[in-house]
C-alpha positions as YAML, in Angstrom:
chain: A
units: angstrom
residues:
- id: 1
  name: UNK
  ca: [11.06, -23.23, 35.03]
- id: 2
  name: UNK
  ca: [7.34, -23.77, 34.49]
- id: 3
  name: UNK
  ca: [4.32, -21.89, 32.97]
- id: 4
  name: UNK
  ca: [1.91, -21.98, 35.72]
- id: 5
  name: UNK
  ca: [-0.62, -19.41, 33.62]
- id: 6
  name: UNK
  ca: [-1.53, -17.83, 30.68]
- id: 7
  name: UNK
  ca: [-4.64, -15.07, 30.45]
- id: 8
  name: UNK
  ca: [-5.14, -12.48, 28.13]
- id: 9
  name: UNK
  ca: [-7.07, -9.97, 29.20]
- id: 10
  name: UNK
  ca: [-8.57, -6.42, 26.90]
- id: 11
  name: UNK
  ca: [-7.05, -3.33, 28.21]
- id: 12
  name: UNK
  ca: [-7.50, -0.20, 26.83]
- id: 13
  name: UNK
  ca: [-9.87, 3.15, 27.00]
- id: 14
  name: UNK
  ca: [-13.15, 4.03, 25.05]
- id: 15
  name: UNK
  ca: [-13.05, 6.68, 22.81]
- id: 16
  name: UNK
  ca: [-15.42, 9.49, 22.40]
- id: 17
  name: UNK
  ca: [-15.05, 9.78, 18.60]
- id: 18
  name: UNK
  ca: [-14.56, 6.71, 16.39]
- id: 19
  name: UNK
  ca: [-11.05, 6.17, 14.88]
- id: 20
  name: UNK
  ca: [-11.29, 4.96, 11.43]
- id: 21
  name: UNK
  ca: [-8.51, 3.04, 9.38]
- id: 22
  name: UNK
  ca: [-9.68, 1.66, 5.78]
- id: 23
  name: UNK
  ca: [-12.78, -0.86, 6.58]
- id: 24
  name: UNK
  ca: [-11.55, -0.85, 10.32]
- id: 25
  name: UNK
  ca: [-13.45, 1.51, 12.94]
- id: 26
  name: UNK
  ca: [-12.55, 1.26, 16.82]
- id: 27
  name: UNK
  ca: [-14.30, 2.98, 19.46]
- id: 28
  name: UNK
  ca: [-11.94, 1.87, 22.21]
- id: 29
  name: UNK
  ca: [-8.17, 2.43, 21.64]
- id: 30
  name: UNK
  ca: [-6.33, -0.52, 23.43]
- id: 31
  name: UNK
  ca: [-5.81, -4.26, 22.93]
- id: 32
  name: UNK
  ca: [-5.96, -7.71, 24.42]
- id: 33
  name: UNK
  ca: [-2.38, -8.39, 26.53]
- id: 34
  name: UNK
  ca: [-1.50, -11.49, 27.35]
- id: 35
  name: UNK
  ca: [0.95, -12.62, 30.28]
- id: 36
  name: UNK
  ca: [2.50, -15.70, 30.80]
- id: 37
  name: UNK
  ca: [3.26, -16.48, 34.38]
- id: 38
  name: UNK
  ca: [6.11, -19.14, 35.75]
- id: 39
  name: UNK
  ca: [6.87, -20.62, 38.72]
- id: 40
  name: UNK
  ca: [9.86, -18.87, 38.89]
- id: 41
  name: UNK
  ca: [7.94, -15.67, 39.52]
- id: 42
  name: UNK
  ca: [8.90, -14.27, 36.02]
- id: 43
  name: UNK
  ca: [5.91, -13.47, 33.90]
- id: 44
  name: UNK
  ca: [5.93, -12.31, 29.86]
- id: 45
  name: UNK
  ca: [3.87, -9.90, 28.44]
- id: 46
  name: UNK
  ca: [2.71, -9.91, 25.00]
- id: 47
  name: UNK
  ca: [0.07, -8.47, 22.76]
- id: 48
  name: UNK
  ca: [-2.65, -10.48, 20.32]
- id: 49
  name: UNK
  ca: [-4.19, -8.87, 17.16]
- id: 50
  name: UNK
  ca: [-4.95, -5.47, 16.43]
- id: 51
  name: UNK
  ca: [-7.82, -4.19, 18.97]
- id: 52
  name: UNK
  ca: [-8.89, -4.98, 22.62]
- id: 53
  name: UNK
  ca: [-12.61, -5.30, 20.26]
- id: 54
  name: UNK
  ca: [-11.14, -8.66, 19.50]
- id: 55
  name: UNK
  ca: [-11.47, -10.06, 22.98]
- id: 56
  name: UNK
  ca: [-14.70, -11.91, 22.65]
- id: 57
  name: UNK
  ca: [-13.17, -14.32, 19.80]
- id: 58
  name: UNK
  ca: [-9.76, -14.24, 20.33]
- id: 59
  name: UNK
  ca: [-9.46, -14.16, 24.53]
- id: 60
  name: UNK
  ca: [-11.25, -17.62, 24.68]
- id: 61
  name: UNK
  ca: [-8.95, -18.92, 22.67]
- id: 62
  name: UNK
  ca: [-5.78, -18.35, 24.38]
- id: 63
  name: UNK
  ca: [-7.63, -18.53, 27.81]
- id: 64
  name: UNK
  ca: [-9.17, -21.88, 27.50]
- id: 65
  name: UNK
  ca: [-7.55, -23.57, 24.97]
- id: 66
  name: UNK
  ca: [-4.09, -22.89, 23.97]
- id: 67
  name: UNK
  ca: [-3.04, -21.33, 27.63]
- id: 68
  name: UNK
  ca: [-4.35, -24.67, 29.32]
- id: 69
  name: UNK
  ca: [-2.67, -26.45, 26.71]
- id: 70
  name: UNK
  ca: [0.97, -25.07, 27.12]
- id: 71
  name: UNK
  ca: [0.99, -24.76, 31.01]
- id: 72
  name: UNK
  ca: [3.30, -27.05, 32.70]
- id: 73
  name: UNK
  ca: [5.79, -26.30, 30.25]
- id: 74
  name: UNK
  ca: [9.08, -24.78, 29.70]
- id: 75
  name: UNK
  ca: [8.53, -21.54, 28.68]
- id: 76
  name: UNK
  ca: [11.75, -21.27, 26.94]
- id: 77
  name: UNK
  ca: [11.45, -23.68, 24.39]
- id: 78
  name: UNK
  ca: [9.58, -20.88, 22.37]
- id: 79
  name: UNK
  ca: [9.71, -22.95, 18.60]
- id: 80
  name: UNK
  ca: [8.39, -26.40, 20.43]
- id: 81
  name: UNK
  ca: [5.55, -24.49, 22.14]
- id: 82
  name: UNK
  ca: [4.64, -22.38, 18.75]
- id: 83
  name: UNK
  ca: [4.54, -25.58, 17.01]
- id: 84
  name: UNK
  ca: [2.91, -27.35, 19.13]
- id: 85
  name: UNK
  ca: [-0.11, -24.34, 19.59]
- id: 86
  name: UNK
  ca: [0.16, -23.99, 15.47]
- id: 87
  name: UNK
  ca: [-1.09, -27.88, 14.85]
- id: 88
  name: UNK
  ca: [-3.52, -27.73, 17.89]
- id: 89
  name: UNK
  ca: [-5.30, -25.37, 15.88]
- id: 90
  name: UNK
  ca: [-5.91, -27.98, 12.80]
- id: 91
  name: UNK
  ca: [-9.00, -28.93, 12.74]
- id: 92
  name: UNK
  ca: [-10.79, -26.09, 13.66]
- id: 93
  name: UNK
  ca: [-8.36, -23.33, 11.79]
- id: 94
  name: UNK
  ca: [-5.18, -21.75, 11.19]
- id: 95
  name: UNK
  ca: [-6.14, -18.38, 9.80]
- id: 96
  name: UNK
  ca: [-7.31, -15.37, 11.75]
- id: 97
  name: UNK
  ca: [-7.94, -15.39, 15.31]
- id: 98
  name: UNK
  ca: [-6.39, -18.52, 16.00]
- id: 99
  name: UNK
  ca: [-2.72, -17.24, 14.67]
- id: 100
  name: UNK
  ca: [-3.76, -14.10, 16.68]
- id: 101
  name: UNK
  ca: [-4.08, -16.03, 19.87]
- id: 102
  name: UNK
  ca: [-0.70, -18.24, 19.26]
- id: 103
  name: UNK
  ca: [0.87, -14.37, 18.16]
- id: 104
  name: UNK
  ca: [-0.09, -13.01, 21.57]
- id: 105
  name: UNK
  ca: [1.69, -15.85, 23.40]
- id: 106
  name: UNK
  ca: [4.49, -16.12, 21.52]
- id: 107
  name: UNK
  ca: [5.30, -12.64, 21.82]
- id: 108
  name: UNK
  ca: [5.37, -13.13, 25.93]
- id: 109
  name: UNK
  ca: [7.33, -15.80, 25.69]
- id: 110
  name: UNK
  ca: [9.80, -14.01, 23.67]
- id: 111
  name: UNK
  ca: [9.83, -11.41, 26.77]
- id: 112
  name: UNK
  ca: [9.78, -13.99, 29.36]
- id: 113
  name: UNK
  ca: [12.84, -15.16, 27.53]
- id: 114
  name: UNK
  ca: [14.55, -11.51, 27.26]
- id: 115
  name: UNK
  ca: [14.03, -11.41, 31.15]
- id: 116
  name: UNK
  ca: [14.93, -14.80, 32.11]
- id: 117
  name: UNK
  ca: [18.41, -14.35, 30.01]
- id: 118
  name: UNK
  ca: [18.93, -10.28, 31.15]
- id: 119
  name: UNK
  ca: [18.85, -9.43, 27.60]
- id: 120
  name: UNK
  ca: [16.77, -7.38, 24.84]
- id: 121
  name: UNK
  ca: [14.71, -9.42, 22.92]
- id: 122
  name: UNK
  ca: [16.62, -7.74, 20.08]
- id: 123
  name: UNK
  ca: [19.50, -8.68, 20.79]
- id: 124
  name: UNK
  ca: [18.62, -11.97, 21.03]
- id: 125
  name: UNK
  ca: [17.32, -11.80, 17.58]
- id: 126
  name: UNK
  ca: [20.80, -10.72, 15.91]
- id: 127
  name: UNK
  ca: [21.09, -7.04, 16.79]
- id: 128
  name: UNK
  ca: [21.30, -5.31, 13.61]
- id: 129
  name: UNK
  ca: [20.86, -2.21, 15.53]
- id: 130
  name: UNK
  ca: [19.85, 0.21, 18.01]
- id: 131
  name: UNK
  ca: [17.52, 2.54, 16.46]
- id: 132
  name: UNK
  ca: [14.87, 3.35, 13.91]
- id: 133
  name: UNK
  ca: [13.41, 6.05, 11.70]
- id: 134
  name: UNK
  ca: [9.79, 6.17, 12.20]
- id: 135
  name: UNK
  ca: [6.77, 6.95, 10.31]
- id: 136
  name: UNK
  ca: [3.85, 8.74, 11.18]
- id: 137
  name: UNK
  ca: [0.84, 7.24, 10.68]
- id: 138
  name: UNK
  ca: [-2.31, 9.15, 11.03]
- id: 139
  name: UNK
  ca: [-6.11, 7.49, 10.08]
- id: 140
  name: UNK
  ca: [-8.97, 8.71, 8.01]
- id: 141
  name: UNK
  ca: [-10.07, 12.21, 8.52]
- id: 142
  name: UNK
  ca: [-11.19, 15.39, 6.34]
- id: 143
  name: UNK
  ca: [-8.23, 16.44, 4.19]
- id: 144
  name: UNK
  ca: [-7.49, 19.65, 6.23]
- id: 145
  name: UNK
  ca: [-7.24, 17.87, 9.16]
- id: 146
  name: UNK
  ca: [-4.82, 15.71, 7.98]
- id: 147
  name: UNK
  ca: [-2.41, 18.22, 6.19]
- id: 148
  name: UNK
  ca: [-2.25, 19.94, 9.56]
- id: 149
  name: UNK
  ca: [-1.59, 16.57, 11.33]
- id: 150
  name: UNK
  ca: [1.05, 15.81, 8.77]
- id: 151
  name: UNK
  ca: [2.46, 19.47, 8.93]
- id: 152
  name: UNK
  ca: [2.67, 19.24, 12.81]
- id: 153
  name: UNK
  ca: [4.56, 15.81, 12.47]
- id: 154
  name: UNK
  ca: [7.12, 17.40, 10.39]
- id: 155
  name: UNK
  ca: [7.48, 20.03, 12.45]
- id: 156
  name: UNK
  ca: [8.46, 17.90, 15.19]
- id: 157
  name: UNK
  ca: [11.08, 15.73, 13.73]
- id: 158
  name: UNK
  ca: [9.21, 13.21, 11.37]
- id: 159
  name: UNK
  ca: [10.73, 12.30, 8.36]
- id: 160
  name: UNK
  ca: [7.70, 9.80, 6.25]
- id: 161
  name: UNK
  ca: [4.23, 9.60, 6.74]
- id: 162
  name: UNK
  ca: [2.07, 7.46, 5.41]
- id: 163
  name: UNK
  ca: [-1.60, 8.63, 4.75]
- id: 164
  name: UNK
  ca: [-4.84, 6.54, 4.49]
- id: 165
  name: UNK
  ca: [-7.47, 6.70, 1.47]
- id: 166
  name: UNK
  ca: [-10.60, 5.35, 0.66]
- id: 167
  name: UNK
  ca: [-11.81, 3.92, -2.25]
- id: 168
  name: UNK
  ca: [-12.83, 7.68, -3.70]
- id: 169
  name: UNK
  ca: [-9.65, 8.00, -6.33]
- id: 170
  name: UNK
  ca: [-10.00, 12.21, -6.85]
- id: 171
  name: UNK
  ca: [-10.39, 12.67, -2.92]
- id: 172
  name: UNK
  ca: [-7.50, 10.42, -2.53]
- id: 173
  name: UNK
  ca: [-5.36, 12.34, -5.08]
- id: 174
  name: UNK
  ca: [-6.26, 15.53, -3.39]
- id: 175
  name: UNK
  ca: [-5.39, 14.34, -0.13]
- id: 176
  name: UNK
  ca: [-1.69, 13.48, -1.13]
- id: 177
  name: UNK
  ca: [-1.32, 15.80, -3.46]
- id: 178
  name: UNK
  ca: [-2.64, 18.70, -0.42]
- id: 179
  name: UNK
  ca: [-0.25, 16.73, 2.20]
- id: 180
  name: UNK
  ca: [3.04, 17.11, -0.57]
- id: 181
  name: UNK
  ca: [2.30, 20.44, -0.91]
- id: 182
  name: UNK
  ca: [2.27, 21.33, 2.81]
- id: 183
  name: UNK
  ca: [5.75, 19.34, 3.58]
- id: 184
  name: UNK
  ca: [7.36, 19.70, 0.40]
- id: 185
  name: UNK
  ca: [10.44, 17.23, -0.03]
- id: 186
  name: UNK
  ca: [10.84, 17.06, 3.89]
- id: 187
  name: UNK
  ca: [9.17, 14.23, 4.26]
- id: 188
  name: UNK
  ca: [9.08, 10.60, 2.52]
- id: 189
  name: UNK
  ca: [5.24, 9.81, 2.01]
- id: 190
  name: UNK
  ca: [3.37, 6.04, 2.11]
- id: 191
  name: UNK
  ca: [-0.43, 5.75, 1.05]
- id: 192
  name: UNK
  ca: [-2.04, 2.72, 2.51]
- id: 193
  name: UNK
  ca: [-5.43, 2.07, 0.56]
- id: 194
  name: UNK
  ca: [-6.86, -0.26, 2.65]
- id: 195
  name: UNK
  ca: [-8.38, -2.64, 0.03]
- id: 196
  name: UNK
  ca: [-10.65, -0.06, -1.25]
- id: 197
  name: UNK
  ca: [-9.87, -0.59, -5.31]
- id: 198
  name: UNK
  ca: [-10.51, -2.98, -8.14]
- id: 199
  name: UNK
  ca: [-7.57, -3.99, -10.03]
- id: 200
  name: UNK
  ca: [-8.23, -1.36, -12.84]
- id: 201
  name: UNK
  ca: [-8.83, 1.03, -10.13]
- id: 202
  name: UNK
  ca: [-6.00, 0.81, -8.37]
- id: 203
  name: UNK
  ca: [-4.27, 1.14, -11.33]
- id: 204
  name: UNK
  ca: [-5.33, 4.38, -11.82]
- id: 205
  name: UNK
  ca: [-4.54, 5.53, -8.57]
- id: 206
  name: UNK
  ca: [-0.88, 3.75, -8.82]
- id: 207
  name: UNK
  ca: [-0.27, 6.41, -11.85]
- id: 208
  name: UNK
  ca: [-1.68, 9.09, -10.56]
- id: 209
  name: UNK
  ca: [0.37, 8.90, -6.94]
- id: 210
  name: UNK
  ca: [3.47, 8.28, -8.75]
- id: 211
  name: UNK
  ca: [3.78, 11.84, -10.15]
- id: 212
  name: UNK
  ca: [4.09, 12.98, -6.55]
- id: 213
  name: UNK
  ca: [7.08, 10.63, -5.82]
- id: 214
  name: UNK
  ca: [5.18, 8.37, -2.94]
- id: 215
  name: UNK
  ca: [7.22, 5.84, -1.96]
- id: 216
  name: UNK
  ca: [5.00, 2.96, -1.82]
- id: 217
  name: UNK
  ca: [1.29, 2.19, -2.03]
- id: 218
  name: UNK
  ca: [-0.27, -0.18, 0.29]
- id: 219
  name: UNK
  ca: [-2.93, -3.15, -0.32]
- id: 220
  name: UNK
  ca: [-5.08, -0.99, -2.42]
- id: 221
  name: UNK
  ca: [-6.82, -4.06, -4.18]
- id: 222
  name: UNK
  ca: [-9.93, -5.62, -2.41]
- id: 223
  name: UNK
  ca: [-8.87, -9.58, -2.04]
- id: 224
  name: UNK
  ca: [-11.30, -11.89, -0.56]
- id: 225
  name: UNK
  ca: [-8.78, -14.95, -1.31]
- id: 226
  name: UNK
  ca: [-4.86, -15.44, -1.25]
- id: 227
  name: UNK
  ca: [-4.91, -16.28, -4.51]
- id: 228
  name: UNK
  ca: [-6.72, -12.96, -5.74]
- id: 229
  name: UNK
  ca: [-4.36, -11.03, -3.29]
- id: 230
  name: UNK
  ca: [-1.29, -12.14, -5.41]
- id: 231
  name: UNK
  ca: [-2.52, -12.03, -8.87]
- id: 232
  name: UNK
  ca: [-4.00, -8.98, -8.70]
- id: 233
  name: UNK
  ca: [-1.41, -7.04, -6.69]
- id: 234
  name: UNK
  ca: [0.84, -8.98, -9.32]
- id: 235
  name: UNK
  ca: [-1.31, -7.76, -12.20]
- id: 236
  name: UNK
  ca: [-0.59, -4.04, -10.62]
- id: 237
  name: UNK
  ca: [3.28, -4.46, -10.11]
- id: 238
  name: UNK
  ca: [3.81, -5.31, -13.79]
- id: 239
  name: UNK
  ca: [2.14, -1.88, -14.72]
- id: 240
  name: UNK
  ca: [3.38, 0.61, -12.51]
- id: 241
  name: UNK
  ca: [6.70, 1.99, -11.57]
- id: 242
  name: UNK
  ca: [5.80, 3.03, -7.47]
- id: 243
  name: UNK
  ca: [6.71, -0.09, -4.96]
- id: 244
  name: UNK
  ca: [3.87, -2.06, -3.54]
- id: 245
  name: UNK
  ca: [3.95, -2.88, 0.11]
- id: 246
  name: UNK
  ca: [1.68, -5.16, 1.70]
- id: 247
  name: UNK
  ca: [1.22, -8.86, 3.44]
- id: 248
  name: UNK
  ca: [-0.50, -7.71, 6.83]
- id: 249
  name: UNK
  ca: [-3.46, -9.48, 5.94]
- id: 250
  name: UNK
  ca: [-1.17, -12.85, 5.52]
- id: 251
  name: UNK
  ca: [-0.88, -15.05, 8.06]
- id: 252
  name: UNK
  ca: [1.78, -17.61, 8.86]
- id: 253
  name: UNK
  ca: [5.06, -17.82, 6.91]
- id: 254
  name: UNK
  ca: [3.20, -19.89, 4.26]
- id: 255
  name: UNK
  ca: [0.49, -17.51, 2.82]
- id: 256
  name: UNK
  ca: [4.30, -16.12, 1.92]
- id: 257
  name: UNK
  ca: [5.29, -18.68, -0.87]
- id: 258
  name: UNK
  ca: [3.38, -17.36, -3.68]
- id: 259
  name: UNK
  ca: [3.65, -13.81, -3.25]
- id: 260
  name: UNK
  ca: [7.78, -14.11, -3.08]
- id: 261
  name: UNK
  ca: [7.36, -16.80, -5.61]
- id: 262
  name: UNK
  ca: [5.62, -13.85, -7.72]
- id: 263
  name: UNK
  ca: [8.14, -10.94, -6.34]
- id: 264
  name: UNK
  ca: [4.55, -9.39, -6.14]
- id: 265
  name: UNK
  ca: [5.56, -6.79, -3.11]
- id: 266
  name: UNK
  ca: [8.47, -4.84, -3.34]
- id: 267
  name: UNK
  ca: [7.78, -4.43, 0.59]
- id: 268
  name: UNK
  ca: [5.87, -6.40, 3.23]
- id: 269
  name: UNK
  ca: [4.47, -6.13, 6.13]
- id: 270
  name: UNK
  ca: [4.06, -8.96, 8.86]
- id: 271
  name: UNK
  ca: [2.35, -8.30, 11.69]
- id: 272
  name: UNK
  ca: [3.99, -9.91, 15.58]
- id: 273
  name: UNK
  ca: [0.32, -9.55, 16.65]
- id: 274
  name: UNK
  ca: [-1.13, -11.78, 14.10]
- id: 275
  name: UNK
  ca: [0.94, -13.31, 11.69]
- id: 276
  name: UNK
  ca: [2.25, -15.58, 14.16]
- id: 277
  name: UNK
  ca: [4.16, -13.79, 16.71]
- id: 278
  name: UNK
  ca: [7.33, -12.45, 16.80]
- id: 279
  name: UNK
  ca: [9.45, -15.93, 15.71]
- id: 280
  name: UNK
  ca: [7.47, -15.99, 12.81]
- id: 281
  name: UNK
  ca: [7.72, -12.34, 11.57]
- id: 282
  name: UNK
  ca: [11.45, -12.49, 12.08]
- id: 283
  name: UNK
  ca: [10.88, -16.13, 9.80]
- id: 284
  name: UNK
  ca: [8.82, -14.00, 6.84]
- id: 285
  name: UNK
  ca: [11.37, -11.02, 7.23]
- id: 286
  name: UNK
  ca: [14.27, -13.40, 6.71]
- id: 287
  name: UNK
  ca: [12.51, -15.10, 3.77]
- id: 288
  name: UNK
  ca: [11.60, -11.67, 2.20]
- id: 289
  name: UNK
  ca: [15.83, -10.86, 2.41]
- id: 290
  name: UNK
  ca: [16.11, -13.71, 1.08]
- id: 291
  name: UNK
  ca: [15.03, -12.06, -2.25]
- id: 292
  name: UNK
  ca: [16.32, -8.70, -1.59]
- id: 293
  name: UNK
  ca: [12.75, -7.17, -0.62]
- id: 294
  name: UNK
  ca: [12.18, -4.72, 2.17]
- id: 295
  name: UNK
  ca: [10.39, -5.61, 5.34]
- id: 296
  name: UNK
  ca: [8.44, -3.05, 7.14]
- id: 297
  name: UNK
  ca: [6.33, -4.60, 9.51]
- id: 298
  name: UNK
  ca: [2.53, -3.52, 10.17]
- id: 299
  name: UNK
  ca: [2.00, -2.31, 14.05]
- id: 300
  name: UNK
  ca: [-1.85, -1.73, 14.35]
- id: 301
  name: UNK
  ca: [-2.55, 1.75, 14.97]
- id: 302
  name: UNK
  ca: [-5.86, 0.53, 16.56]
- id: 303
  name: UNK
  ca: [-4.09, -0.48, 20.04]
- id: 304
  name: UNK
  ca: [-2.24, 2.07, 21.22]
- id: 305
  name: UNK
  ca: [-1.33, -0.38, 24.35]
- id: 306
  name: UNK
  ca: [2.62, 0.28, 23.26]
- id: 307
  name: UNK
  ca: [3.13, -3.01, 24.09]
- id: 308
  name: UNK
  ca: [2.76, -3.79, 19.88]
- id: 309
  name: UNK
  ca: [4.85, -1.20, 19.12]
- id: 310
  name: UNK
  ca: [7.80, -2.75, 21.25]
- id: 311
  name: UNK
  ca: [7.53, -6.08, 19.71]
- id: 312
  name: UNK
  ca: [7.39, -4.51, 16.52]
- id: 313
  name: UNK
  ca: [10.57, -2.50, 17.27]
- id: 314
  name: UNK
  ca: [12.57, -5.38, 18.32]
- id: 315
  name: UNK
  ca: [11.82, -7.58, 15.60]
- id: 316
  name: UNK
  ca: [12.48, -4.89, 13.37]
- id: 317
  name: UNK
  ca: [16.42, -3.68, 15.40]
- id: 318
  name: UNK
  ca: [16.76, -7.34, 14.69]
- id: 319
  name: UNK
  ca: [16.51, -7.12, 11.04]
- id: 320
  name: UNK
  ca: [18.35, -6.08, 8.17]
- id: 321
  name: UNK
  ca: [16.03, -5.23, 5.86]
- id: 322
  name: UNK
  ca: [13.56, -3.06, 8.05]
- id: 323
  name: UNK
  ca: [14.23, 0.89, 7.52]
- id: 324
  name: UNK
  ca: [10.97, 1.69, 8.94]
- id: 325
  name: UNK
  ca: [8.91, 1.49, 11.92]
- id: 326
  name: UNK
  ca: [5.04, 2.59, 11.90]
- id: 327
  name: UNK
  ca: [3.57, 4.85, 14.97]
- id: 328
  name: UNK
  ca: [0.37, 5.59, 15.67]
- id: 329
  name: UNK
  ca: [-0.47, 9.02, 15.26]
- id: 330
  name: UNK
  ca: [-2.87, 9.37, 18.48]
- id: 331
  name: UNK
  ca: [-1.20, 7.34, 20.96]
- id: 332
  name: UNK
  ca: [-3.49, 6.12, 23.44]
- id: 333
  name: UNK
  ca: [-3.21, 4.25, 27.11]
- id: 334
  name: UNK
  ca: [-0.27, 2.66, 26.39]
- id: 335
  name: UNK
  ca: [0.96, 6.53, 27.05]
- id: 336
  name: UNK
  ca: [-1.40, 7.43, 29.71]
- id: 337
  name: UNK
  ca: [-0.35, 5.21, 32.52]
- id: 338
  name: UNK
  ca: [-0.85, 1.35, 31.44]
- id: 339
  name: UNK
  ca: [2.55, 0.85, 30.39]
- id: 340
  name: UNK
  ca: [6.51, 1.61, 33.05]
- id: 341
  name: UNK
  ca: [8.54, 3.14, 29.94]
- id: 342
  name: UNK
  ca: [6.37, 2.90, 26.93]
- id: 343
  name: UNK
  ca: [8.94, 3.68, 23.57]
- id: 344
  name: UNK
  ca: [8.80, 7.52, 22.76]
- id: 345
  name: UNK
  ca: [10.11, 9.01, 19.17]
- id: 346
  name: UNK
  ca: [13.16, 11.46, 20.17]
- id: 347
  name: UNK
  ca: [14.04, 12.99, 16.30]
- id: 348
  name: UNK
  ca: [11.63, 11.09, 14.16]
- id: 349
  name: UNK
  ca: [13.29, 7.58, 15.57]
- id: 350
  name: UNK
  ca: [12.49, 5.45, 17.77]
- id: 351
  name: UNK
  ca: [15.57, 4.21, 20.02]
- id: 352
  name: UNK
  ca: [15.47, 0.83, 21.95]
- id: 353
  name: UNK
  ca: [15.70, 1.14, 25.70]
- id: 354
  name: UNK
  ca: [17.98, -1.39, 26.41]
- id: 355
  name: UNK
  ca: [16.19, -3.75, 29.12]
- id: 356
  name: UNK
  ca: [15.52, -7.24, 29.28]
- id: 357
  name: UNK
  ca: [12.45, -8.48, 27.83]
- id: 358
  name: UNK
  ca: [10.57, -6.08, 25.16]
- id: 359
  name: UNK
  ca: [11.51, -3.51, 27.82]
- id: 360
  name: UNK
  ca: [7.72, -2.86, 28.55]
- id: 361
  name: UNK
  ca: [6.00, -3.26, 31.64]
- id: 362
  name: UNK
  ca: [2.61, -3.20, 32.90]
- id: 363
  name: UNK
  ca: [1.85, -0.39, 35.74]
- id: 364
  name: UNK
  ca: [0.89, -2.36, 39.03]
- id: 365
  name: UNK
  ca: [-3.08, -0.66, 38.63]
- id: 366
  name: UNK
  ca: [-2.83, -1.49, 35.14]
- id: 367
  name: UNK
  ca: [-5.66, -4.04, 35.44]
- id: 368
  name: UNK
  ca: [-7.82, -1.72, 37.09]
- id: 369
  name: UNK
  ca: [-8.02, 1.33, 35.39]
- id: 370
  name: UNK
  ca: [-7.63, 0.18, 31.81]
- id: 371
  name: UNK
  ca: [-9.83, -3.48, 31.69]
- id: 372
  name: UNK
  ca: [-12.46, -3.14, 28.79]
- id: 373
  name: UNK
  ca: [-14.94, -6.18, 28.35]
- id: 374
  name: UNK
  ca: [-16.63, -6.11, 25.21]
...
């Protein structure tokens, strides 16, 4: 078996009201899919970075550079092909859209794989099992909006949300503190704070969330480095008793080594679409087990192609350590005809569907109702 292609192309659908998480605002919900064809007639389908608004900087990559680069090859040598695309990238970069590019790939292969072998990619990660809880993850919005999204979520079988604040520390309290008192102790609650403190201000938020019981808070300390990332967000864990999640932002298994190093993160968060792809999330989420830490990886809630979400789920049904799975709150096209069987949550988890591959596919018009060029 032979590649004989690889083109990603940005599906999705423009919104008529921005959707806004932390610094990130999309006005089209979808993303850029990539597909792997063979000669075999087998093709993989896979997802790179978090938005189809990518396209521009990312599609190039994977369509004239590493695509051209990996065709006429055996698709199922997945760690000789992501080494190979990881060291083409060295003299021109190996942090941000090129990782997204080799993450989109990867993640195809991994489902060309799954298809070519008639198994779940999941269960050809380890199979630690069959379902997840999930958590609902809605984005920034007026506070009364957001209690009745949360209430609603409840309501229909959620168990943990995780809410998004900005960098305004009494509107933030108020937001949690109006979402607790809506849901009581029914639900587990996550703030994500997108980058939007200084160290000292993040502190105070870290105190003030921890009276009502949140179970972790997310990135909340602007980094415009690696290093800053872990000393501050190590700074933070030495002061405050609520777990820190974070590590989207990382990229590679190596912007790792200092923040386990540091135990700075009592969770993290890899990312298939970015970080590397699927082998290397399932490489970080081993490492973070490794020292008894919690992986929970991110799924952008700025796609909404589902095809994301099912990488995410498999990595994470092929992991110990993951408890949690992230859903968008809005869905988006991935549910309105682009995807054959996109994942649904049945009792606030989400249950594998146990098909070869991610168990994702791409309707036949797929192409032609949902291609955005931006």
């Amino acid at each position: 078996m032979k590649i004989t292609a690889v083109t990603a192309t940005p599906l999705g659908s423009p919104l008529q009201e921005q959707l806004r998480w932390g610094a990130m605002a999309v006005g089209v919900k979808g993303g850029i899919i990539v597909q792997v064809e063979t000669d075999e007639g087998v093709t993989g389908i896979g997802e790179a970075g978090f938005s189809a608004e990518y396209f521009p900087t990312v599609g190039p990559i994977i369509n004239d550079q590493l695509g051209p680069m990996i065709c006429g090859t055996d698709p199922l040598d997945i760690a000789a092909l992501w080494q190979r695309m990881l060291e083409a990238t060295h003299m021109w970069g190996r942090r941000g859209i090129e990782t997204y590019a080799l993450s989109g790939i990867d993640i195809a292969l991994w489902d060309l794989l799954g298809k070519v072998s008639g198994q779940p990619v999941y269960r050809l990660l380890g199979a630690a099992k069959q379902r997840v809880r999930a958590y609902f993850a809605p984005s920034l919005k007026p506070v009364q909006e957001i209690v009745a999204e949360a209430r609603a979520a409840v309501e229909n079988g959620y168990t943990a949300l995780k809410l998004r604040v900005d960098g305004d520390l009494g509107k933030a309290v108020h937001l949690v503190g109006s979402v607790r008192d809506a849901v009581g102790d029914r639900a587990d609650l996550m703030v994500d704070a997108n980058m939007s403190y200084d160290r000292r201000g993040a502190l105070s938020l870290a105190r003030e969330l921890e009276s009502l019981k949140v179970s972790w808070l997310e990135e909340p300390i602007l980094s415009r480095s690696v290093t800053q990332y872990v000393d501050d967000h190590s700074w933070l864990a030495d002061r405050v008793s609520i777990p820190l999640a974070g590590g989207e932002s990382l990229l590679t298994r190596y912007e790792y080594i200092d923040l386990l190093r540091r135990r700075t993160f009592d969770i993290l968060q890899p990312d298939c679409t970015s970080v590397g792809g699927i082998s290397e999330a399932k490489r970080v989420a081993d490492m973070a087990s490794a020292w008894n830490l919690t992986c929970v990886p991110h799924i952008a809630c700025s796609s909404g192609t589902g095809v994301a979400l099912a990488a995410g789920l498999h990595l994470i049904l092929g992991c110990q350590n993951a408890p949690l799975i992230e859903v968008d709150a809005y869905g988006g096209p991935g549910w309105d005809g682009l995807l054959v069987g996109p994942l649904v949550v049945k009792d606030g988890y989400v249950e594998v569907q146990d098909r070869p591959g991610l168990g994702v596919e791409l309707a036949p018009d797929a192409h032609r109702r949902f291609r955005v060029d931006k």
